[in-house]
VMD Tcl script that builds the backbone (N, CA, C; Angstrom):
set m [mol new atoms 468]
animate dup $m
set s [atomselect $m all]
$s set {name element resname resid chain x y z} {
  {N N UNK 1 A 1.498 70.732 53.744}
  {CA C UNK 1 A 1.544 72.136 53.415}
  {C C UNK 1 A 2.679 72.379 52.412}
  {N N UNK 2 A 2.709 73.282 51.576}
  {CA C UNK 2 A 3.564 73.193 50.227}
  {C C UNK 2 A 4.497 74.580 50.422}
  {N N UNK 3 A 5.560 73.859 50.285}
  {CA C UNK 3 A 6.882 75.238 50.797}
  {C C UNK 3 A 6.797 75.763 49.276}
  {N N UNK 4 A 7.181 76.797 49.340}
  {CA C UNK 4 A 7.387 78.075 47.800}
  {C C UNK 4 A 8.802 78.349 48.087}
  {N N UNK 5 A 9.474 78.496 46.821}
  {CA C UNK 5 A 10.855 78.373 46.660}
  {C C UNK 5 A 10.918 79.515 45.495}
  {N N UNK 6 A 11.730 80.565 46.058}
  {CA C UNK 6 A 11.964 81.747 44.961}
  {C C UNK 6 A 13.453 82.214 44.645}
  {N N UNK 7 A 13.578 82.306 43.658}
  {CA C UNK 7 A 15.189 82.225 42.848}
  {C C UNK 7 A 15.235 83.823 41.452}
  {N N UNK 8 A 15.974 84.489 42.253}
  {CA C UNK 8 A 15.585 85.476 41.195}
  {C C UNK 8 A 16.913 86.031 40.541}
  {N N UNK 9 A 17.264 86.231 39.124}
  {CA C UNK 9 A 18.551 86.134 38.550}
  {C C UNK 9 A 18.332 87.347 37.233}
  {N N UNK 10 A 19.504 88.097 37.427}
  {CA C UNK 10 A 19.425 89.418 36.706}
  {C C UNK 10 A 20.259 88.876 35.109}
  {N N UNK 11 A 19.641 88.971 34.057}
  {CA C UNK 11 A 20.126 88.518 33.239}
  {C C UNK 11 A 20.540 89.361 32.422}
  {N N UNK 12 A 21.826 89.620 31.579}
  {CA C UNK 12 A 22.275 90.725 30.638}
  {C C UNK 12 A 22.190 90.378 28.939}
  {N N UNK 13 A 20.522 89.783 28.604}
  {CA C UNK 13 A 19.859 89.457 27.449}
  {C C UNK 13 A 18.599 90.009 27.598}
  {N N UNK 14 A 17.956 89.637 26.369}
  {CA C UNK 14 A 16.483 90.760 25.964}
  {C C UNK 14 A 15.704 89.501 26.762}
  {N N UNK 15 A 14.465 89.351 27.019}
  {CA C UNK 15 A 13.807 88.668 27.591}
  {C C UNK 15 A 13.036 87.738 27.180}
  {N N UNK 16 A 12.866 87.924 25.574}
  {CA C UNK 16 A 12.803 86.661 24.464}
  {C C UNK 16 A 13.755 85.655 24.323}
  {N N UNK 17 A 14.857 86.162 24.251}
  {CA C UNK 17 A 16.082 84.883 24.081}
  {C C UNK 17 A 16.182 84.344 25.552}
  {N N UNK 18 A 15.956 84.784 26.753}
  {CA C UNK 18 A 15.955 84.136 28.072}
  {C C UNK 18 A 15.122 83.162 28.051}
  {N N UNK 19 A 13.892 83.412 27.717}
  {CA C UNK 19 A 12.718 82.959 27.793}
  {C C UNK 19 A 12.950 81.287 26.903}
  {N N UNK 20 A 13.057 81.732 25.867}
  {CA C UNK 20 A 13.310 80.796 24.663}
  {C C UNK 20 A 14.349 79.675 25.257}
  {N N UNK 21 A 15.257 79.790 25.702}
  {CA C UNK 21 A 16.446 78.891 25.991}
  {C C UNK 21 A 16.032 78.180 27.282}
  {N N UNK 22 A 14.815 79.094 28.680}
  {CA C UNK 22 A 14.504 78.333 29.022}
  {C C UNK 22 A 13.678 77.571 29.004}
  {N N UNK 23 A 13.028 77.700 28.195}
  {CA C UNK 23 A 11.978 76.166 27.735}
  {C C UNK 23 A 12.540 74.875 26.531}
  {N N UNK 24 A 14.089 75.183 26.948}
  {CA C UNK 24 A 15.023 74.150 25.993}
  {C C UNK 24 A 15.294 73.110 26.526}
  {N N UNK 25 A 14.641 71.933 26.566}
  {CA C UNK 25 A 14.895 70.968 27.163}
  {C C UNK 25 A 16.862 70.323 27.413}
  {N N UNK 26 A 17.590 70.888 26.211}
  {CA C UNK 26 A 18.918 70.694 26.028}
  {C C UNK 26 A 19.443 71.218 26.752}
  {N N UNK 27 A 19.294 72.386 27.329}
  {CA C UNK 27 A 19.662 73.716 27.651}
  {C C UNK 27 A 18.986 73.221 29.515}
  {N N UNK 28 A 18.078 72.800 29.322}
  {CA C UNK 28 A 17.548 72.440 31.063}
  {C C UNK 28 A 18.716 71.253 31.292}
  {N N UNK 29 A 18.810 70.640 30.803}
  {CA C UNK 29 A 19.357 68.912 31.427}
  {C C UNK 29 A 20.961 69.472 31.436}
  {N N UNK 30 A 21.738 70.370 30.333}
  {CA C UNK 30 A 22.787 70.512 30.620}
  {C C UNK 30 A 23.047 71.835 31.952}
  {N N UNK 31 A 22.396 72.153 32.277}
  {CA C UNK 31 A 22.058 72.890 33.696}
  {C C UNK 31 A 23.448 72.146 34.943}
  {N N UNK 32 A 22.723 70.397 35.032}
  {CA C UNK 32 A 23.147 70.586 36.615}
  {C C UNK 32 A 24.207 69.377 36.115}
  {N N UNK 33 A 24.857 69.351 35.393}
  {CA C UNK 33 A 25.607 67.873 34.690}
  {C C UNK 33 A 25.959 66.632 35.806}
  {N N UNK 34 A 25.849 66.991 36.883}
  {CA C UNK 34 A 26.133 66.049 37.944}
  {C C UNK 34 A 25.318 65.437 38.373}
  {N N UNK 35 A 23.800 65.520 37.537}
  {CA C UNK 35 A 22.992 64.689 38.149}
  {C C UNK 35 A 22.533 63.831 36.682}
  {N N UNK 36 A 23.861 64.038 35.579}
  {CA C UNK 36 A 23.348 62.731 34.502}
  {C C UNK 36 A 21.483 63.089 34.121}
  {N N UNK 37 A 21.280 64.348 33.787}
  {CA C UNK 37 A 20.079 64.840 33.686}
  {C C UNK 37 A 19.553 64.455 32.417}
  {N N UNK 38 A 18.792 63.592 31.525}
  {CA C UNK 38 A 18.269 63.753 29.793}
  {C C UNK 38 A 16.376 63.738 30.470}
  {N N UNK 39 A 16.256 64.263 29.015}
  {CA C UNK 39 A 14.721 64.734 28.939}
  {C C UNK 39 A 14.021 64.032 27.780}
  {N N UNK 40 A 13.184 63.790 27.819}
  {CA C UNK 40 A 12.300 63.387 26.527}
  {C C UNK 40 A 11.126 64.182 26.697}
  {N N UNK 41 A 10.633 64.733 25.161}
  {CA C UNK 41 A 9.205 65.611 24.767}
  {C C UNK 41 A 8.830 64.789 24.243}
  {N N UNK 42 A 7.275 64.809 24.892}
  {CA C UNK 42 A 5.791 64.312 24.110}
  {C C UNK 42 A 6.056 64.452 22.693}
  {N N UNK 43 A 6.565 65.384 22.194}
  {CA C UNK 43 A 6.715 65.628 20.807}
  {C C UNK 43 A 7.838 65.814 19.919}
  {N N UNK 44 A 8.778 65.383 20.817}
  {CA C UNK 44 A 10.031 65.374 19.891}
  {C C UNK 44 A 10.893 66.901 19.603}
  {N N UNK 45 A 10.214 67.497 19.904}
  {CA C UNK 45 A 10.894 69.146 19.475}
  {C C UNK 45 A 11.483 69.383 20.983}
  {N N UNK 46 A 12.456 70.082 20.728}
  {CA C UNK 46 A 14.079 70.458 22.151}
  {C C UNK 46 A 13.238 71.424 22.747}
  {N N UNK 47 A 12.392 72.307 21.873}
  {CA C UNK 47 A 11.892 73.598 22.724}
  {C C UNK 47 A 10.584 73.632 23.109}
  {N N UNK 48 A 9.983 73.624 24.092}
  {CA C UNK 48 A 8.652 72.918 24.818}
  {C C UNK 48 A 7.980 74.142 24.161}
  {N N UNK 49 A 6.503 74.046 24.318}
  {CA C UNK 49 A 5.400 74.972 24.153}
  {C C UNK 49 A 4.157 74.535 24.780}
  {N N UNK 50 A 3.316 75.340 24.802}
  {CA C UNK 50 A 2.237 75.166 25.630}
  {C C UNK 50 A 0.964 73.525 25.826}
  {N N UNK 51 A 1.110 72.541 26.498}
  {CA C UNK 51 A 0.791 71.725 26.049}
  {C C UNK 51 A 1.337 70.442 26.359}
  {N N UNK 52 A 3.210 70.423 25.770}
  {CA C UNK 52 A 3.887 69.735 25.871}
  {C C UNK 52 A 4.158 69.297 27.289}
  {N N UNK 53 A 4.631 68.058 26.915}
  {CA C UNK 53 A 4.956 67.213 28.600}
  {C C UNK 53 A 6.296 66.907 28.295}
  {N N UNK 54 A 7.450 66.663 29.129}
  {CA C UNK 54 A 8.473 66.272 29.256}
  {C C UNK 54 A 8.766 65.414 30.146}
  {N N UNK 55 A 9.396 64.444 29.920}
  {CA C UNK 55 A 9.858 63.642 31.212}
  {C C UNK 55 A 11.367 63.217 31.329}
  {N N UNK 56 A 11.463 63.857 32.589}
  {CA C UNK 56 A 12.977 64.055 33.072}
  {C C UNK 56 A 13.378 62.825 33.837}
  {N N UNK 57 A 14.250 62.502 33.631}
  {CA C UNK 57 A 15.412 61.180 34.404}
  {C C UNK 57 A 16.603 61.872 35.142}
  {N N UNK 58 A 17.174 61.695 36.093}
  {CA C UNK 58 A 17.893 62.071 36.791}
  {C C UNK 58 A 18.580 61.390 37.909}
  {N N UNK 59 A 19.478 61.700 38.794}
  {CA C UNK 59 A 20.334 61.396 40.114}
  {C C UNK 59 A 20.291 62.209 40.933}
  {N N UNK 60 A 19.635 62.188 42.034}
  {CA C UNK 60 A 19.822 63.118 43.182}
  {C C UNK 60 A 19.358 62.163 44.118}
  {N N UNK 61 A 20.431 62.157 45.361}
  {CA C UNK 61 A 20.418 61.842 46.454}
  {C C UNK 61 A 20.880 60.434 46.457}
  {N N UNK 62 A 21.794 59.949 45.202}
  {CA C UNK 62 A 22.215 59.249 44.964}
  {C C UNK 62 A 21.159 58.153 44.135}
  {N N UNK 63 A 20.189 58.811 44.261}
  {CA C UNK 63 A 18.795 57.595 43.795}
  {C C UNK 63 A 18.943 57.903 42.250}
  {N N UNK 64 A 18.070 57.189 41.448}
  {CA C UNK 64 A 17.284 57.665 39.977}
  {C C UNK 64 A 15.904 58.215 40.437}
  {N N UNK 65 A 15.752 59.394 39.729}
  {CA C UNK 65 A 14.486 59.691 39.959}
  {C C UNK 65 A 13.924 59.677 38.445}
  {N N UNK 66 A 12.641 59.777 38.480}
  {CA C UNK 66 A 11.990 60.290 36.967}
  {C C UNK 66 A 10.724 61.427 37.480}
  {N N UNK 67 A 10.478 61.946 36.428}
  {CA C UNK 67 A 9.115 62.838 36.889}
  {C C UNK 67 A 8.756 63.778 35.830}
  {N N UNK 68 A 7.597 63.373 35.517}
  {CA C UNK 68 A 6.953 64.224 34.169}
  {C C UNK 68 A 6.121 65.157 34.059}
  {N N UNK 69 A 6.493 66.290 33.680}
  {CA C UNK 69 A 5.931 68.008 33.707}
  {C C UNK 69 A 5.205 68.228 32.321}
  {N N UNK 70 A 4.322 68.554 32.346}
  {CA C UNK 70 A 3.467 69.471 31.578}
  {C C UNK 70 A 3.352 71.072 31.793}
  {N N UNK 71 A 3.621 71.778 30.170}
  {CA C UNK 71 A 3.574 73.392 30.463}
  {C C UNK 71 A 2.221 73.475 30.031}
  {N N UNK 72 A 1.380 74.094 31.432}
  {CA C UNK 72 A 0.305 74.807 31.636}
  {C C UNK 72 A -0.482 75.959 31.174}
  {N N UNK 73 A 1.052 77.112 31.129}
  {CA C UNK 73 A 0.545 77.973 30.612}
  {C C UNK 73 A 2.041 78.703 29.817}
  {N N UNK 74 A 1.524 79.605 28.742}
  {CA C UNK 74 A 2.990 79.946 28.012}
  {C C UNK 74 A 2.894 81.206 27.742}
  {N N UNK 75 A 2.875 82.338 27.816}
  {CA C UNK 75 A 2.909 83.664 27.636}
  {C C UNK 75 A 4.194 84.117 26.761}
  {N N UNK 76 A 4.729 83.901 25.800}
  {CA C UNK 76 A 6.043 84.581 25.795}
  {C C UNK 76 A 6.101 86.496 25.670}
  {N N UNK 77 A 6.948 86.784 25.558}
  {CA C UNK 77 A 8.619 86.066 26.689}
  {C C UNK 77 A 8.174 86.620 28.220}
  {N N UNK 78 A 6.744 87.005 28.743}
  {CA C UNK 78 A 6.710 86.693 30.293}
  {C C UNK 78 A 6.709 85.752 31.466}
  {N N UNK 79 A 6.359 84.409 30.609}
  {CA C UNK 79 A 6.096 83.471 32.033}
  {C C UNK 79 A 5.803 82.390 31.167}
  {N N UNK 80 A 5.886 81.221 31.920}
  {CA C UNK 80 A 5.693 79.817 31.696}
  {C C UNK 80 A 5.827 79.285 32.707}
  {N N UNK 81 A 4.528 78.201 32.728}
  {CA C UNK 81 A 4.640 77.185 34.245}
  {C C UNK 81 A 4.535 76.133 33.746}
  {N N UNK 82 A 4.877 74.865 34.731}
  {CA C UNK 82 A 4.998 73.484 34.576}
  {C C UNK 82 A 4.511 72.816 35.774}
  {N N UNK 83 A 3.471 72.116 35.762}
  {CA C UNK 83 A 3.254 71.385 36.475}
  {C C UNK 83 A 3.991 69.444 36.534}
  {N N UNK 84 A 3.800 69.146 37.536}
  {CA C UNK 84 A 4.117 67.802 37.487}
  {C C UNK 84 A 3.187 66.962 37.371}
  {N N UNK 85 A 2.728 65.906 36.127}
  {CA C UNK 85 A 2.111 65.095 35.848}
  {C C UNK 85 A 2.265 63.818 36.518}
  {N N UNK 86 A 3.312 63.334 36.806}
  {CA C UNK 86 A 3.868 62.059 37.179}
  {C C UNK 86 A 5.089 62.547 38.280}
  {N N UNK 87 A 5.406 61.931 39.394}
  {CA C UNK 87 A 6.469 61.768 39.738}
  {C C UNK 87 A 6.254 61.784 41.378}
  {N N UNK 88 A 7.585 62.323 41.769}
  {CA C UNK 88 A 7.799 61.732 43.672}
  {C C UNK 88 A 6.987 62.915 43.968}
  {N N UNK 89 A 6.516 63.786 43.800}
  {CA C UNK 89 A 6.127 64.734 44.418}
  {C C UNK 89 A 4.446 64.655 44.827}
  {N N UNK 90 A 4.006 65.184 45.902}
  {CA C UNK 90 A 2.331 65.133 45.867}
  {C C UNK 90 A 1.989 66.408 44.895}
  {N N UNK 91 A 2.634 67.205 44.479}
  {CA C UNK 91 A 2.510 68.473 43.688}
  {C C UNK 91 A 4.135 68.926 43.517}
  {N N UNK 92 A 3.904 70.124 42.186}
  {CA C UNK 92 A 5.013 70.468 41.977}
  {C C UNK 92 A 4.824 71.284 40.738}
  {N N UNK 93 A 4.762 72.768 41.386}
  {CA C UNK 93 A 4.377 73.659 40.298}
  {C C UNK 93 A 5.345 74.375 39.996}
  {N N UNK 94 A 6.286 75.068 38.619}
  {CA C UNK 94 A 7.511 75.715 38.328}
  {C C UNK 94 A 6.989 76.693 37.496}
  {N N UNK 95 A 6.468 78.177 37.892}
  {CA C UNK 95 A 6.331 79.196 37.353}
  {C C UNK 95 A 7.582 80.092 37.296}
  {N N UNK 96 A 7.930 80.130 35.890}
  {CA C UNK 96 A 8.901 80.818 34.880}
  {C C UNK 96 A 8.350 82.490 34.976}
  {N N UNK 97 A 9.096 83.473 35.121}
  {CA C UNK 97 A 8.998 85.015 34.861}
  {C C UNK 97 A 10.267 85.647 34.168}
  {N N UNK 98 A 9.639 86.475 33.492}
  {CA C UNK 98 A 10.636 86.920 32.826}
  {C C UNK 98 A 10.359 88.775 32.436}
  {N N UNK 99 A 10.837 89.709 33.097}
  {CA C UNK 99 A 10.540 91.322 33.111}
  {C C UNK 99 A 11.503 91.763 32.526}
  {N N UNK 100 A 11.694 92.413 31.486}
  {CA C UNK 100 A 12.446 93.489 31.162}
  {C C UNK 100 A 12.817 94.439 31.738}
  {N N UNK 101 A 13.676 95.097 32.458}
  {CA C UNK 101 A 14.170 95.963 33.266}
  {C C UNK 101 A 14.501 97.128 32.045}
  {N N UNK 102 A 14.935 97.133 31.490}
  {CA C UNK 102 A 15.567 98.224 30.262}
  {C C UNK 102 A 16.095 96.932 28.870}
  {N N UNK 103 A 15.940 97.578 27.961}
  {CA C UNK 103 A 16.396 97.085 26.697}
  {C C UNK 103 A 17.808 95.927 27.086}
  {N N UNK 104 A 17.631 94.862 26.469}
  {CA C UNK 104 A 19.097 93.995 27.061}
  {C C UNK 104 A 19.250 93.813 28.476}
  {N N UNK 105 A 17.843 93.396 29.251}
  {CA C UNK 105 A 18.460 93.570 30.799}
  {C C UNK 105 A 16.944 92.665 31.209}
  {N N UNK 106 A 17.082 91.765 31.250}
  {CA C UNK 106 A 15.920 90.751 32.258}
  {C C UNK 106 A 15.897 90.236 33.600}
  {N N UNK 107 A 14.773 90.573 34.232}
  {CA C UNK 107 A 15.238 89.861 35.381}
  {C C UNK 107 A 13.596 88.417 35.283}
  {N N UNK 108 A 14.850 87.221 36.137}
  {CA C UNK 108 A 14.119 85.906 35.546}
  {C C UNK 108 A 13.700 85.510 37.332}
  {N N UNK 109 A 12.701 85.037 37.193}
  {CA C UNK 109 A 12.528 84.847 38.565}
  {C C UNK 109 A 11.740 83.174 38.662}
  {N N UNK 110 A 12.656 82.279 39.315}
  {CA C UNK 110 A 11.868 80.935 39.079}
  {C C UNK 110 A 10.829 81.014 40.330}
  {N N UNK 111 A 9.305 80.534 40.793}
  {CA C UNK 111 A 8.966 80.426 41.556}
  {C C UNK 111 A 8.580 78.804 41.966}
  {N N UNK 112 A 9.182 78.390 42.347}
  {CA C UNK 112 A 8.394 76.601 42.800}
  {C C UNK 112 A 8.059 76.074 43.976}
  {N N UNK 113 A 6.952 75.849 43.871}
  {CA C UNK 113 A 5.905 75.393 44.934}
  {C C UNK 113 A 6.005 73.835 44.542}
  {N N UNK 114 A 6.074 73.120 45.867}
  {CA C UNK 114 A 6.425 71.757 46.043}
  {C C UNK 114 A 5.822 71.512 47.395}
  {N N UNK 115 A 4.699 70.068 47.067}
  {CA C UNK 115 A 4.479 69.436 48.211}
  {C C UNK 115 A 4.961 67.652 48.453}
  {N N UNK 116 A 5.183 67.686 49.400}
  {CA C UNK 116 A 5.344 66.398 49.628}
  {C C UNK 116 A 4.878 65.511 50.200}
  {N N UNK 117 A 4.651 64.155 49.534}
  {CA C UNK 117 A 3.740 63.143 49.497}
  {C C UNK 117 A 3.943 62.825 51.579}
  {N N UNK 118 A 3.629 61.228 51.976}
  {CA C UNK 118 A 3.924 61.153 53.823}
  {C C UNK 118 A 3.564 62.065 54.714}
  {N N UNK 119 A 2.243 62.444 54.858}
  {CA C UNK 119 A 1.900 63.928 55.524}
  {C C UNK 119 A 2.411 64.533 56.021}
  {N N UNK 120 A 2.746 64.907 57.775}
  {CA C UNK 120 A 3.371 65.470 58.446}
  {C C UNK 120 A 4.918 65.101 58.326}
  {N N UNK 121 A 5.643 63.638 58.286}
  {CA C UNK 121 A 6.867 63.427 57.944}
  {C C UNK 121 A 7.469 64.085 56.611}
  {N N UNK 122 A 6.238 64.284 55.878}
  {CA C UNK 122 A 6.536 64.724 54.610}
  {C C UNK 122 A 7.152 66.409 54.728}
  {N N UNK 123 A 6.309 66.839 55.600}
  {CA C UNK 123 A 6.326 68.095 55.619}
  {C C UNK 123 A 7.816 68.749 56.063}
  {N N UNK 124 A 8.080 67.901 57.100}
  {CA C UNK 124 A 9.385 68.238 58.048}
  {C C UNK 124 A 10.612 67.765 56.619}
  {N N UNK 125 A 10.299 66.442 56.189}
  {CA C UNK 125 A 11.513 66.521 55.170}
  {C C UNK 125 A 11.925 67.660 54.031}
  {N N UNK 126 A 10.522 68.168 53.571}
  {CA C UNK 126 A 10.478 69.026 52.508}
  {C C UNK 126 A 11.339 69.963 53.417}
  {N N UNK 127 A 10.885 70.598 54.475}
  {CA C UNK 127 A 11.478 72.006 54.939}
  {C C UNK 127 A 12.700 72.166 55.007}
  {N N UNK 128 A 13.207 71.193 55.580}
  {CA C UNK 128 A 14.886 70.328 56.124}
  {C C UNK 128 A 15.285 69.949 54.891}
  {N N UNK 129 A 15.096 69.074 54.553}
  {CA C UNK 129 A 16.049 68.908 52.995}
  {C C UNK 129 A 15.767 68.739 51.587}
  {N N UNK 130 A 14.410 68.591 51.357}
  {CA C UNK 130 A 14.408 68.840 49.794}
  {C C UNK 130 A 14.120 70.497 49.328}
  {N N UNK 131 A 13.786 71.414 50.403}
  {CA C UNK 131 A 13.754 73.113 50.027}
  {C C UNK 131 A 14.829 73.433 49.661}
  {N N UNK 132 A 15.710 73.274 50.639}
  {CA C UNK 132 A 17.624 73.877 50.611}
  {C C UNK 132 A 17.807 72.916 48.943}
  {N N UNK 133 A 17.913 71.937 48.848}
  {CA C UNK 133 A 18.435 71.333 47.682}
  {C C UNK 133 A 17.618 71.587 46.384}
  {N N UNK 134 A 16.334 71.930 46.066}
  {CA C UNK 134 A 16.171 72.519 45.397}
  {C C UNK 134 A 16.584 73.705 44.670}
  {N N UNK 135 A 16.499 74.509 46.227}
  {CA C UNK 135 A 16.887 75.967 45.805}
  {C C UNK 135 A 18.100 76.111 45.141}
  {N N UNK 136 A 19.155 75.077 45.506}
  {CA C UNK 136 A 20.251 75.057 44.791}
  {C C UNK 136 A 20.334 74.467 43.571}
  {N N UNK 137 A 19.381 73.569 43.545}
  {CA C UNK 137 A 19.125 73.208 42.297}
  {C C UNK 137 A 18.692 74.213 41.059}
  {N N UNK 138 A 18.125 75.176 41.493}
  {CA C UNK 138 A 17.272 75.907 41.317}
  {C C UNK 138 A 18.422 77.241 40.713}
  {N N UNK 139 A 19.352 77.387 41.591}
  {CA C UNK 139 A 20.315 78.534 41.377}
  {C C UNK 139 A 21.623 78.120 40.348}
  {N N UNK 140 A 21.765 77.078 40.683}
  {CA C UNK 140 A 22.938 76.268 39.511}
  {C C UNK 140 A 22.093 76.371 37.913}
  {N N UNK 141 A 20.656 76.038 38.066}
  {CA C UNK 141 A 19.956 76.244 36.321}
  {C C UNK 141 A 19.768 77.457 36.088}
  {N N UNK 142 A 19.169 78.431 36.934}
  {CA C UNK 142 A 19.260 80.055 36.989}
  {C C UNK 142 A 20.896 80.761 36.251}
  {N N UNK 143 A 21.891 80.326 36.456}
  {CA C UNK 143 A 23.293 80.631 36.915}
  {C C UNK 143 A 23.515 79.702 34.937}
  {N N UNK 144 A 23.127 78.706 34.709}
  {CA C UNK 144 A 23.301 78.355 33.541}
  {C C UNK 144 A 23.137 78.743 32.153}
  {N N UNK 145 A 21.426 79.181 32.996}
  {CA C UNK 145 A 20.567 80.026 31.651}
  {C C UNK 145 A 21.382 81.482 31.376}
  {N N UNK 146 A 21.627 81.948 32.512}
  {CA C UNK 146 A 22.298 83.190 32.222}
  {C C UNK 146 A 23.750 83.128 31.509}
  {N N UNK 147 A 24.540 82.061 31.501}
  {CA C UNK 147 A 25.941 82.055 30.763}
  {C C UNK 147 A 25.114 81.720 29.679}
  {N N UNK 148 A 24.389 81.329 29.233}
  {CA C UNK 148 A 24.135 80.760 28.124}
  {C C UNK 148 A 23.224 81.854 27.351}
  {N N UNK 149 A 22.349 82.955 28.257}
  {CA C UNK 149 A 21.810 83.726 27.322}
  {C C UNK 149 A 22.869 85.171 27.055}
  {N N UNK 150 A 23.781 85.313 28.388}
  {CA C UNK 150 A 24.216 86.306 27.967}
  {C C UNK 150 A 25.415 86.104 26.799}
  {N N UNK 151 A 25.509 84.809 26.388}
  {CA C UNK 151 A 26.712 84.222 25.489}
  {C C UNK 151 A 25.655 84.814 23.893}
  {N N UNK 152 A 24.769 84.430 24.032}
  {CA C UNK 152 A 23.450 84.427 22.836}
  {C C UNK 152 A 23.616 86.136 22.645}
  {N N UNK 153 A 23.681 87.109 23.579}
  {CA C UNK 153 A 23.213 88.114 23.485}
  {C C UNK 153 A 24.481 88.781 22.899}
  {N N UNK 154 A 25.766 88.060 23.576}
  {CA C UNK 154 A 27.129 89.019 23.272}
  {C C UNK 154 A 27.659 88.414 21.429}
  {N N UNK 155 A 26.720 87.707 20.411}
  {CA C UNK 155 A 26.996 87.502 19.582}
  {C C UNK 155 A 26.153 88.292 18.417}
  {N N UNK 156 A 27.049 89.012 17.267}
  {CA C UNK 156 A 26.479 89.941 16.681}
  {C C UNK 156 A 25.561 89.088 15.741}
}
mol reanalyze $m
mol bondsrecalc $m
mol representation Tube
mol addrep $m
């Protein structure tokens, strides 16, 4: 059964430049620096678009992981999702939102749905410890994008 993981972050930028920075692969990997994060695109360009696959390398839980996402769908600047093509997960869907609240004022809301592979053992681990560590995972890149868009926004 697939836990849903929701992360929602008030941003003080227009909802294009939010949007934009988060489909920056540069801008994703320097997110969580403690997990030695780099990315490679199907296509060579930093800023994903509809289509593109990425595949991420990483450290968590002391392991290497890898796992490769494809964006599904791209709306700008409302939403973008990513599915997982490759990796530890039995699924792993990352729908991007992005609402304008008033002029200069977004609110970004990550939603990720994650299942895990080992059926029932699987299930109990996801709930117990890969949900909580996500979510934080999840709030440290939330918490990034926002220094980084409201830095974008406070420049004339």
């Amino acid at each position: 059964m697939p836990v849903v993981i929701e992360v929602v972050t008030f941003v003080q930028a227009a909802s294009d430049v939010v949007f934009d920075l988060a489909l920056d692969v540069d801008v994703h990997a320097a997110s969580i620096p403690d997990s030695a994060e780099t990315a490679t695109t199907s296509t060579g360009r930093r800023r994903l678009a509809l289509g593109d696959e990425v595949t991420f390398r990483a450290r968590h839980f002391g392991l290497r992981w890898r796992m490769a996402s494809r964006i599904t769908v791209c709306e700008r600047p409302y939403r973008f999702v990513d599915e997982q093509t490759r990796g530890p997960f039995r699924m792993l869907r990352h729908e991007h939102l992005f609402h304008t609240l008033r002029p200069g004022t977004t609110r970004m809301t990550d939603r990720m749905t994650v299942g895990a592979p080992l059926g029932p053992v699987g299930v109990v681990v996801t709930r117990l410890l890969l949900a909580p560590y996500l979510r934080r995972l999840l709030e440290e890149r939330a918490a990034h994008l926002r220094r980084a868009a409201e830095a974008c926004a406070g420049q004339p």
